[in-house]
Each structure stands twice: as structure tokens, then as C-alpha cells.
N, C-alpha and C positions, 0 to 999 in steps of 0.2 A: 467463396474463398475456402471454405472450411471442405467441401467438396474436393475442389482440387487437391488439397492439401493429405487429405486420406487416400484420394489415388493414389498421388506419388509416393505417400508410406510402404502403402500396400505391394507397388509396385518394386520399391523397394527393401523391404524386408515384411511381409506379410507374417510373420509368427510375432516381429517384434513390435507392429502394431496392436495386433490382437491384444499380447499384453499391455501395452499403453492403455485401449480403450476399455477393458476390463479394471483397469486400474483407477479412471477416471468415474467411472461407474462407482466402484469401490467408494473415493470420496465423500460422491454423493448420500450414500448409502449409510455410510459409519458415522455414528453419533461423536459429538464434534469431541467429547472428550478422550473418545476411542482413538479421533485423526492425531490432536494433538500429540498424544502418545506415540504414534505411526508417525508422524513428521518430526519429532524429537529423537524418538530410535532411531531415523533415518539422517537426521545431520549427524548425530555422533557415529554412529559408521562412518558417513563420510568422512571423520577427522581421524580415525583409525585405520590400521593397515588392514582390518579386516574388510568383506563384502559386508553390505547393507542384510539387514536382516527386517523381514517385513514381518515377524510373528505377531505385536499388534491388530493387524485387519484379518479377520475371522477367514481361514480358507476358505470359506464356502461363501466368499465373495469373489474371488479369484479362482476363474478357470483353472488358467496354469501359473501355480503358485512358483515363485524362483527365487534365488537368493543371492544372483546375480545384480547390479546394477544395468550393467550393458544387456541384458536380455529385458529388462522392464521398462527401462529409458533409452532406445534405439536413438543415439547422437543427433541425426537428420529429422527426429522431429519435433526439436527443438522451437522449431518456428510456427510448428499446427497450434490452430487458435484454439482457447479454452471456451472462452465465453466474450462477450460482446456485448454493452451497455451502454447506451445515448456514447460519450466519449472515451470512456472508459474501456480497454479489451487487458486481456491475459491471455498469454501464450504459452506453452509447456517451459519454453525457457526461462522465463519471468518466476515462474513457480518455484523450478529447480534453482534460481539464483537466490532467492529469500531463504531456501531449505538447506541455501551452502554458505559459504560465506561472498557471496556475488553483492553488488552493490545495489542499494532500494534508488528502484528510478521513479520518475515522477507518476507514473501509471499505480506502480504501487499505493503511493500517498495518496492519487485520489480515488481508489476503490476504498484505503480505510480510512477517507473521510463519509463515504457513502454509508461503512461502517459503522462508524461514529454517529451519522445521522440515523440510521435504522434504529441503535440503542434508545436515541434519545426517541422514537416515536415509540418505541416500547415501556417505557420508563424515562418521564419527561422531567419528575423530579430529581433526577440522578445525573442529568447531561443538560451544561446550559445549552442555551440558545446561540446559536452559533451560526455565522457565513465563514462559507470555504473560499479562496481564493486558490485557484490554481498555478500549479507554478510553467505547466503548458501556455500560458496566456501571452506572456511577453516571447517566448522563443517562436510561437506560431504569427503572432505579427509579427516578425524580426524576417523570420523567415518565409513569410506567407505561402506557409505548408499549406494551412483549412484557413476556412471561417474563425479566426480565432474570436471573434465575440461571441459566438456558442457558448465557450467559456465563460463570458459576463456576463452573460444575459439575464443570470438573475440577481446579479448586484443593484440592487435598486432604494432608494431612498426608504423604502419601506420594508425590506428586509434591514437595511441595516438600521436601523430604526427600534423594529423587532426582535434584534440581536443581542446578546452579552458581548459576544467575543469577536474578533476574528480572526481565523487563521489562517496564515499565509504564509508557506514552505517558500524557501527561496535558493535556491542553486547557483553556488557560489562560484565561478569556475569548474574545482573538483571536489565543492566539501558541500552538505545538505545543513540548514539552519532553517531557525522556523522564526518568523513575526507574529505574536497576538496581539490583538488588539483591545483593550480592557474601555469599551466605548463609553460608558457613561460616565468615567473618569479620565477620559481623551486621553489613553498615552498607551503606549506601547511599551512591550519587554520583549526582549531577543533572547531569544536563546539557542547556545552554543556550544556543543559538546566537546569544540577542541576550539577554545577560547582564542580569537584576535582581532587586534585593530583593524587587522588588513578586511575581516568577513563582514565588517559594519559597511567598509565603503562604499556598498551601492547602495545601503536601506533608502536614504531617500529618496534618489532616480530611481527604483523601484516604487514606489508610494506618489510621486509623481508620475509615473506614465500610468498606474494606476487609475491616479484621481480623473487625468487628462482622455480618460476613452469612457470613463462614466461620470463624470463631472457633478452630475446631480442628484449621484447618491449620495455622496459625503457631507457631512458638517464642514462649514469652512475652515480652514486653520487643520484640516486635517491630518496634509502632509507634514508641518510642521509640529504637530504634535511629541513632547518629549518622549526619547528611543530610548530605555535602561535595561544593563546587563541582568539577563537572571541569574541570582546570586544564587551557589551552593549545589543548582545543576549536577545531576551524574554528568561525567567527561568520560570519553572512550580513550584505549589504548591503543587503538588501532589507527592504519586510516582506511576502513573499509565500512564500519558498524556507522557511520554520521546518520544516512537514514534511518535507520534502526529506529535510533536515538530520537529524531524528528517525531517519528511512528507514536513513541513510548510518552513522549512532550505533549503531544497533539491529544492520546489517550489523558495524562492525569492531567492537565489542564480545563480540558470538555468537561470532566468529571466537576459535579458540585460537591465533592468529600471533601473535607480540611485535608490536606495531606504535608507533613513535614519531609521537606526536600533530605532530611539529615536520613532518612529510614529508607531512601531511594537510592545509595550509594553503590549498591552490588549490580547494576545493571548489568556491568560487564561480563561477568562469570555469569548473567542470568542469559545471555544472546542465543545460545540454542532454544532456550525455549520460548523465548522473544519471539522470534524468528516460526518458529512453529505454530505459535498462538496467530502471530498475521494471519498465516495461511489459514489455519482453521476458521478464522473471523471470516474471514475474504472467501470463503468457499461456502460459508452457512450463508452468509448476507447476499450473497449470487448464485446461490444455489437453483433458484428458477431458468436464469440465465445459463449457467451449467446444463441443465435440464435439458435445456432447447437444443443445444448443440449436442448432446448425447441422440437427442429425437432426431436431431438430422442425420448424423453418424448411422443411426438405428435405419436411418429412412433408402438408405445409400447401399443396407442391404438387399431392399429388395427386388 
């Protein structure tokens, strides 16, 4: 795929690829708090009348340095893969949407639970124990895209078992909300950055088709376990940041710190650097995976 997908660049704008893939390099390259910097100066240009300014990442990572948008980000290759992980992939587009103000799809969520999970093998006092629940799961049976039990396969009696938490992003129609699961006190908290009755009404047909395809991982009474609002939540003003917001839930939730929801309110005015921090997470933690496709990229010139 990835092969293909550099022909047609090339074919089609061959200078404005070269910058792409020097760019991509760049990522790799730059120490993550140099990126974030780099991906923060670059959403706020974007909200500004001015061009992006890349002065952040060292020229002498970049061939041909530019201070154009449309010469570093060639529109058409939007859709060239980044990298690629068991189900997990990223595409330049997916990038450029987190680094704008574009909406967090479910791919996102689950590269920064992979995230989440890498912390906690680094520091396992600092991050519970936790299963992911993908929110891929019910739309791929639904729609019998893949194999969607790929995605369950590791929900098993003995992860969750093994567990604190669980997390389980849920896609509401057009809004993003998250389920944890607080297991050894059976109940659940929902949390919801643009608070309503209406975003509650599927929790439990969700937790039933759940229970219903792995049956014999859960404790009985599972579905029925009491659902409460999380109280005192940042709330967004938009309707575009819900994922974001999910992102930021999923991070101080995992986390074992006490943390007071009252000292979490400025999330909103905090979104570009939100948004930048993903990315820089999401590019250290697949950084190998990156790699690979740079090696292939690499492999295609010879």
C-alpha cells in the first residue's frame, strides 16, 4: 500500500513529496519535546492569517526548509500511510486533523491507549491496570468490515480480573464519551464533556452486546452495574474538541495521582497543546513502526 501510495505522490508532485518524506524523517528524529513545540507552532499558524512557520525543527533536519503549508503538506497525500500496528494505522490525514482543529476518530483513541499502555510498562506505579475496549468493536460487527473479534481477543476473564479499570470510548452518533469501569467496586462513571440524557441512552446496549460476544470474561451482574455522571468534568465549547476531551479523560483517569477535577478546568484554552502532546505521544510510542515505513519509503529508492 504504502509503495503505491509514494508512486502516485511522486508521480504527482515529486518536490512536494520529497518534502513530506523529509518531514516525516524530521519527526522521527526530533526529541519529543522539540516536536511538541513544532506541532503547537504549527496549529497556531494554522488559526492565524499568517503561513505555518516550522523554525522549531533544526534545518539541518530538512532538506528544503519552507514556510509554506501547501509546499510541505501536498493536499493528495493526505491519504499516504504513516505507520501500521496489529489494527491500528495513521495516515498523514489523521495527523494533520489532530494538529487542526479536525475531529479524534476512533484510530486516534486507540493508538493513545497503546500509549497509555507503553507508560504504564515503563512506570507501572504511575498507571493502573487497565483493559481497553475499543470503540471499532461494535461498528465492525455491525458492519462486517474485518474480523472484529481481533478487537476482543484479549478481553478475557483474567485480564479483567487483573484489571483496575476499564476503558471504553463510546461514539455517540456525532459526540465522543468515555465509560470506565471502576471493577473491584462494580460500577461505572461516564464521562461527558457536553453533558446529556440523550448521550447516556445507549450505555447499556452497548455493555450488553459487549457482555454478549465475551460472555465469560465479566462478573455476573456486570451490565447492570450502576452508570454515574462524573461530576465537575472540564466541558468543551465547541462541538469539535469531544475527542480531545475523551484523550485527556482516558490520560488523568489511567493515571494513579489524586488529582482534583476543580484544577482541570482550563482544558479548553489548553486544545492546541492538547492536541500537539497526542501527536508527539503517538509518534514516540510508534516510533518503530514509523521507522519501518520510512525503511520502506527508503527501500523504493533504490
Amino acid at each position: 500500500m504504502i509503495r503505491s501510495e509514494v508512486k502516485r505522490a511522486r508521480n504527482e508532485t515529486d518536490e512536494g513529496w520529497r518534502g513530506l518524506e523529509d518531514r516525516l524523517k524530521a519527526y522521527i528524529k526530533e526529541e519529543v519535546a522539540g516536536l511538541k513545540n513544532f506541532c503547537e507552532s504549527w496549529f497556531k499558524s494554522l488559526q492565524s492569517e499568517c503561513k505555518p512557520s516550522f523554525s522549531s525543527v533544526p534545518t539541518t533536519q530538512l532538506s528544503q526548509p519552507t514556510s509554506t503549508l501547501e509546499n510541505i503538506i501536498p493536499p493528495k497525500t493526505r491519504s499516504m500511510l504513516i505507520f501500521e500496528s496489529g489494527n491500528i494505522s495513521m495516515s498523514r490525514g489523521d495527523v494533520d486533523d489532530l494538529l487542526g482543529q479536525g475531529w479524534v476518530m476512533d484510530n486516534h483513541l486507540n493508538a493513545y491507549s497503546v500509549v497509555i499502555g507503553a507508560k504504564r510498562r515503563r512506570t507501572p506505579q504511575k498507571i493502573r491496570s487497565f483493559l481497553y475496549v475499543s470503540p471499532n468493536h461494535e461498528y465492525y460487527k455491525r458492519s462486517n468490515a474485518r474480523n472484529y473479534t481481533t478487537l476482543i481477543s484479549h478481553i478475557t476473564e483474567e485480564a479483567v480480573n487483573s484489571s483496575e479499570i476499564i476503558i471504553m470510548p463510546c461514539h455517540l452518533t456525532s459526540h465522543w464519551a468515555l465509560l470506565v469501569c471502576w471493577i473491584k467496586e462494580q460500577r461505572w462513571e461516564f464521562f461527558d464533556s457536553l453533558p446529556s440524557s440523550l448521550h447516556r441512552a445507549g450505555i447499556r446496549a452497548n455493555l450488553k452486546a459487549l457482555q454478549d460476544d465475551v460472555p465469560e470474561a465479566f462478573p455476573e451482574g456486570f451490565v447492570n452495574w450502576p452508570v454515574a455522571d462524573a461530576v465537575g468534568v472540564p466541558c468543551q465549547d465547541n462541538s469539535w474538541d469531544c475527542g480531545v476531551f475523551v484523550v485527556k479523560f482516558m490520560e488523568v483517569i489511567s493515571s494513579t495521582e489524586t488529582i482534583s477535577w476543580a484544577d482541570q478546568k482550563n482544558w479548553q484554552a489548553d486544545m492546541p497543546r492538547f492536541r500537539a502532546e497526542i501527536v508527539a505521544e503517538i509518534f514516540k510510542t510508534f516510533s518503530s513502526s514509523i521507522s519501518e515505513s520510512i525503511a520502506r519509503l527508503d527501500s523504493s529508492d533504490a
